[in-house]
SEDREN-31323 format. One line per 8 residues: number of its first residue (from 0); for each residue x, y, z of N, C-alpha, C. Coordinates in steps of 0.05 Angstrom, whole numbers, always signed. Example, Ala and Ser with C-alpha at 12.3 -4.5 7.8 and 13.67 -1.06 7.14 Angstrom:
! residues 2
0	+264 -114 +156 +246 -90 +156 +264 -66 +156; +257 -45 +142 +273 -21 +143 +258 +1 +157 $
//
This chain:
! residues 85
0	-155 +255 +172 -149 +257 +144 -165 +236 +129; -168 +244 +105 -180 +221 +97 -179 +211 +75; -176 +176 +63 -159 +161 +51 -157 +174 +25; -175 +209 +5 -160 +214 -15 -131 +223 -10; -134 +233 +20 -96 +246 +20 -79 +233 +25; -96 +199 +40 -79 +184 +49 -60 +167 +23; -77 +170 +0 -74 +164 -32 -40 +177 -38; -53 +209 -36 -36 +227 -38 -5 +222 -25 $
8	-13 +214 -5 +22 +216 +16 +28 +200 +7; +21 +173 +4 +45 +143 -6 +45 +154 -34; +31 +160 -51 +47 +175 -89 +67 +194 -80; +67 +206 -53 +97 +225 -52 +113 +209 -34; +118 +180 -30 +132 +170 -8 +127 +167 +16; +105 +178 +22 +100 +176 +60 +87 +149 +63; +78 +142 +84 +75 +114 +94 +50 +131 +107; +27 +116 +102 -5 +132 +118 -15 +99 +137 $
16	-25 +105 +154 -45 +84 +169 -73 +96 +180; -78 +80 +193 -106 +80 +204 -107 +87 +232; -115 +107 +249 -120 +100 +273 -137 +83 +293; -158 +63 +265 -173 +49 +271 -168 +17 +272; -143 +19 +262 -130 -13 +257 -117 -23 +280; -117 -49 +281 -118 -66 +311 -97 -64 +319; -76 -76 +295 -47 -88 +290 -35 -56 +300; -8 -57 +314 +6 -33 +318 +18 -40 +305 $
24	+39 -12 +282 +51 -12 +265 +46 -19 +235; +25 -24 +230 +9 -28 +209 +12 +2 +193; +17 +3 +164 +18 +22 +149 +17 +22 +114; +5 +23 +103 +2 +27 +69 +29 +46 +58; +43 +34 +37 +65 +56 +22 +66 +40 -8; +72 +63 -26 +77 +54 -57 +92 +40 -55; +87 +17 -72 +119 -7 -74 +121 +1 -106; +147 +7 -118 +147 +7 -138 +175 -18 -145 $
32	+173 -23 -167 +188 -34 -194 +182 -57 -178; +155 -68 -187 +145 -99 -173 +147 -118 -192; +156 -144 -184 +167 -161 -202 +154 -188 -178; +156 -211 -192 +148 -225 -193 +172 -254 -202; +178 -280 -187 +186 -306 -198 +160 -320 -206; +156 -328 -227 +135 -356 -237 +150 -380 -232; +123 -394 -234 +133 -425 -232 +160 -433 -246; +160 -425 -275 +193 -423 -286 +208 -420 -275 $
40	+212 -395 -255 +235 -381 -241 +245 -359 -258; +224 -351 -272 +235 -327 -288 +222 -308 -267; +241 -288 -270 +232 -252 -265 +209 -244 -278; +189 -238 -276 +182 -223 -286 +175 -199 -277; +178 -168 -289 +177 -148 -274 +140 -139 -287; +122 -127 -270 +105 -121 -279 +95 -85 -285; +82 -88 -315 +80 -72 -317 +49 -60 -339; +35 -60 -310 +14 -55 -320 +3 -21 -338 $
48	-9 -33 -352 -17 -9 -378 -18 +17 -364; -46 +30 -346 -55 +41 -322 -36 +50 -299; -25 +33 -293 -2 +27 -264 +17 +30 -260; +31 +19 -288 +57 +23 -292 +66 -3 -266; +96 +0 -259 +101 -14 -245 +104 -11 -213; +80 -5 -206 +68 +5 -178 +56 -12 -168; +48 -9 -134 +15 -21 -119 +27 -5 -93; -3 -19 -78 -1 -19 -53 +12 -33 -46 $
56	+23 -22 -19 +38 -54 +0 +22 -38 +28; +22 -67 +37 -2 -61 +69 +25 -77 +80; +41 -66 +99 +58 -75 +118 +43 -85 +137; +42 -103 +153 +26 -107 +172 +42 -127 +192; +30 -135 +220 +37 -154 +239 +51 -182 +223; +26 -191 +203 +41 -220 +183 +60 -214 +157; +67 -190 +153 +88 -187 +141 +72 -172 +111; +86 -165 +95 +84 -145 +69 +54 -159 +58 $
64	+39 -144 +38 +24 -158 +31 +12 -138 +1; +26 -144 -27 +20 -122 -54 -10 -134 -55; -5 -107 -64 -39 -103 -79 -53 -109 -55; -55 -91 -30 -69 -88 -21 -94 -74 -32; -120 -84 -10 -144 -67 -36 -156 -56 -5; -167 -28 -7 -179 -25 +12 -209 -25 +22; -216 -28 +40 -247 -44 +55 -269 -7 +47; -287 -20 +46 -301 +5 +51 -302 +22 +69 $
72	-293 +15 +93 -287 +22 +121 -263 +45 +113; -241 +33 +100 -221 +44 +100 -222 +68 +80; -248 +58 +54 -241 +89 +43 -266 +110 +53; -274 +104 +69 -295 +120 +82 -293 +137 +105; -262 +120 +117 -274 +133 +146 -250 +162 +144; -244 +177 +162 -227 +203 +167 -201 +200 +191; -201 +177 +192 -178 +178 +212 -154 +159 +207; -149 +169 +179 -122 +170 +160 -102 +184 +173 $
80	-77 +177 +176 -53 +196 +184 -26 +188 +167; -7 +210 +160 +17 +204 +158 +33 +200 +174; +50 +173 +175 +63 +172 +197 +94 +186 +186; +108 +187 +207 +134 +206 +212 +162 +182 +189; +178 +196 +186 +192 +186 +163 +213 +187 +187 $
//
């Protein structure tokens, strides 16, 4: 599959990975209503113009990681999958 559908499945909830990634259990899914503490300790919830209050999250071996961005590798190559819910 490849990363436009892998786009596609996390905007409908699925969790997509790579068959090419090192880490087992590694997987991309929409994080929504993302918020943020600042230095203040205020909330703040984000809500970009474009975005709304969305991103990536790259689950991975070291733990969550928003706004993941993907490598060229990743939007190039075809061995995108949805994993099972």
């Amino acid at each position: 599959m490849d990363f436009g559908k892998a786009i596609e499945a996390i905007k409908a909830g699925r969790k997509a990975s790579r068959a090419g990634w090192n880490g087992k259990g590694q997987y991309i899914e929409l994080a929504a209503c993302v918020s943020y503490k600042n230095a203040a300790g205020e909330i703040i919830n984000v809500n970009h113009q474009a975005l709304g209050n969305n991103a990536i999250a790259f689950v991975g071996t070291s733990g969550v990681q928003l706004g993941w961005l993907a490598s060229q590798a990743d939007m190039l190559t075809e061995d995108w999958q949805i994993l099972p819910d």
